[in-house]
PLY file of the C-alpha trace (Angstrom):
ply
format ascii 1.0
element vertex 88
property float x
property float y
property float z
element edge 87
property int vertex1
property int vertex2
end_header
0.00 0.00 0.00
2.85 2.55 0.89
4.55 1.39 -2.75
1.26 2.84 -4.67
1.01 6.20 -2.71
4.59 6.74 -2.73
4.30 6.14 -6.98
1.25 7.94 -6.81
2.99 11.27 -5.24
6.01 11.01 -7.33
3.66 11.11 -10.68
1.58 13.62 -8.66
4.86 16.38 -7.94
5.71 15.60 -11.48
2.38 16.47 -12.64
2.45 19.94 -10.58
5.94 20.66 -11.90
4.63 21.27 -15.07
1.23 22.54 -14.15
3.24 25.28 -11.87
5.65 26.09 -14.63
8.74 24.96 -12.57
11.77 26.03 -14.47
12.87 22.97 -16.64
16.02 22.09 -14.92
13.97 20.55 -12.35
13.55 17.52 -14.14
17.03 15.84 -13.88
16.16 16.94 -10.04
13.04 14.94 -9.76
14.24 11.76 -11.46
16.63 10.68 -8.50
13.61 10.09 -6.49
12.25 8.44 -9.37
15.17 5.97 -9.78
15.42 5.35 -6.56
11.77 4.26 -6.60
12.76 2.04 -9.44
15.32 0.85 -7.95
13.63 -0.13 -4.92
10.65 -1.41 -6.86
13.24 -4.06 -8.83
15.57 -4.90 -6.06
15.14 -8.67 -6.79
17.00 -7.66 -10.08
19.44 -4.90 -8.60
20.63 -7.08 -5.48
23.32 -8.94 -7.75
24.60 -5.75 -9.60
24.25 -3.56 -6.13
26.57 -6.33 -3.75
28.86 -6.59 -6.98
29.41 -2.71 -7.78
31.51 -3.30 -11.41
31.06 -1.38 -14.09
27.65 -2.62 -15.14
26.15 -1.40 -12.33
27.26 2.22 -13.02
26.60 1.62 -16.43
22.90 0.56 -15.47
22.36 2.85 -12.73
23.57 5.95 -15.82
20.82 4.46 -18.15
18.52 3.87 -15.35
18.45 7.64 -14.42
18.33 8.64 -18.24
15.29 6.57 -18.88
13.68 8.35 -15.44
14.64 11.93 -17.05
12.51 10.71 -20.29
9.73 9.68 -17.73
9.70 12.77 -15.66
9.80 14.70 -18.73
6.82 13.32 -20.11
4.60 14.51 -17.22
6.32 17.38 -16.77
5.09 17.95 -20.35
1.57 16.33 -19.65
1.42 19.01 -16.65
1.80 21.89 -19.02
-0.01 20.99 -21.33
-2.92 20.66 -18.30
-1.54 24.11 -16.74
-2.02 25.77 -20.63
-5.25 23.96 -20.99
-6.96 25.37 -17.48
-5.13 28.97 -18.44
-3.57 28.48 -14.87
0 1
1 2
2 3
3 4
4 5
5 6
6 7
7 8
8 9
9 10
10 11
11 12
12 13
13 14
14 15
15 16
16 17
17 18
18 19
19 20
20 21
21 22
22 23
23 24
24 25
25 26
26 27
27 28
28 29
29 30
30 31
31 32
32 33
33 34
34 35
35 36
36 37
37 38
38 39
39 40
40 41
41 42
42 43
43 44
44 45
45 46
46 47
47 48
48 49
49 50
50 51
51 52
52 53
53 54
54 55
55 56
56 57
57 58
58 59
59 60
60 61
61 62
62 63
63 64
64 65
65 66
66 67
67 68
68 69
69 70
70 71
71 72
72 73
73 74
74 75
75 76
76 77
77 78
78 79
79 80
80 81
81 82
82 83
83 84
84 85
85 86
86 87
């Protein structure tokens, strides 16, 4: 239950980033929570690279982060588009 509001309020603050016109470089910001969340949310997959620490975890925590960026993006750019929408 605290995995669903915790992905709720992360899609939620990325939502209102948009909607509230936050200056863009707030994105790269908000994805560390969001890979962290992803992260946590695939542990059973991350254990292995996490107690190993070679290079393909940093090269899969890198492409991790720029896949969030993409994802936070995209509702930072549904949250304008809401924010232009409701003239707000």
């Amino acid at each position: 239950m605290l995995k669903i509001a915790v992905s709720i309020s992360l899609l939620a603050i990325a939502l209102y980033t948009g909607f509230a016109k936050f200056p863009l470089w707030s994105v790269p910001v908000l994805a560390l929570p969001f890979t962290a969340a992803y992260i946590h949310g695939k542990w059973y997959l991350w254990r292995s690279l996490f107690e190993r620490r070679d290079a393909k975890f940093y090269q899969s925590l890198v492409v991790t982060y720029l896949i969030q960026n993409v994802v936070v993006f995209i509702f930072y750019l549904l949250g304008s588009g809401i924010g232009r929408l409701v003239g707000a």
